[in-house]
N, C-alpha and C positions, 0 to 999 in steps of 0.2 A: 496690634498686640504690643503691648508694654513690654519689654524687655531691661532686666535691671542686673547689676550685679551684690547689688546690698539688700537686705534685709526689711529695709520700708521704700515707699516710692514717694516721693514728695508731693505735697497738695492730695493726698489718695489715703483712704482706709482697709486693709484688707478685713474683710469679712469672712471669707472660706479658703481653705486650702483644699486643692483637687491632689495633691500626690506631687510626686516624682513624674519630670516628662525629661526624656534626651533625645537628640537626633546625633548618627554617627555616619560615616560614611570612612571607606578605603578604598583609594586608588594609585593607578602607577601615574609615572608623571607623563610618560607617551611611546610607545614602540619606538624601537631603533636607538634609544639612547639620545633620540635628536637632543633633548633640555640638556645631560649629563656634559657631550661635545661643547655645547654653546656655553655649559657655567664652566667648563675647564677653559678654553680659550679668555671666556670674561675676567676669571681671575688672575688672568697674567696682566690683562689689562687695567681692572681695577672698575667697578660700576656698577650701577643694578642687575641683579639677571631678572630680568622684565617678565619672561616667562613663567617662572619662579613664583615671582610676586603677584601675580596674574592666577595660579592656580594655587595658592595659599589663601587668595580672596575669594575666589568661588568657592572653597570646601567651608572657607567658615560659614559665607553664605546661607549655605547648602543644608551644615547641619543646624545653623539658628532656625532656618523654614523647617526643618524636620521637628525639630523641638517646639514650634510656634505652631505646628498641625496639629500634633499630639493633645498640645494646651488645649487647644482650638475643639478638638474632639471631646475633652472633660468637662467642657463649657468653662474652661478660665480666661478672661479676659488679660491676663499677665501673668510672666513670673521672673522671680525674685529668685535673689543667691546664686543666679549663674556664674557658670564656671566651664573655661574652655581648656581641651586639651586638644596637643598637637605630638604627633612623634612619624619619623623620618626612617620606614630600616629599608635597606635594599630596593630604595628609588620605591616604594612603595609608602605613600603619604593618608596616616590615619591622622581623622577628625573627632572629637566628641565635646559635645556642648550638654551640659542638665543643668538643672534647676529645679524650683517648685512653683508649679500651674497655682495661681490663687484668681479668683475673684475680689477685684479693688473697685471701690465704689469714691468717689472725691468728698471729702472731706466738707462739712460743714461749717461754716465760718460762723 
């Protein structure tokens, strides 16, 4: 699955557009607070919170393959104009990725 954030894809001609596809997801970051203790000590120190960045990279993961199923489902072999969000409330961490599912076929020279 092609995944792009602009409007054409290079070397490709889109042919069809399938819609609108998102994948989203919401989750906590883990019981007990364990991540919350670890980034407040981290910050007195100063560094990565590795955890953190660890479960910011699975959610986006998470929702491109939700979004690239969907596609997958309307028969588009790509899509265009993505767009990811992220937002943070009460140690509770939402995902959402869209775009539009097309059918690209390559370009003949």
């Amino acid at each position: 699955m092609i995944i792009v954030n602009t409007e054409n894809i290079s070397g490709m001609k889109i042919i069809e557009s399938k819609g609108l596809v998102q994948g989203n997801l919401a989750c906590s970051a883990t019981p007990g607070f364990k991540l919350e203790i670890k980034a407040m000590f981290r910050t007195l120190v100063r560094g990565e919170l590795e955890d953190y960045t660890e479960l910011l990279t699975a959610g986006r993961q998470e929702v491109f393959n939700r979004m690239s199923e969907q596609a997958k489902e309307l028969g588009a072999n790509a899509v265009i104009c993505v767009r990811f969000e992220f937002n943070n409330t009460w140690s509770v961490y939402k995902f959402y990725a869209y775009g539009t599912a097309v059918v690209a076929v390559p370009e003949k020279e």
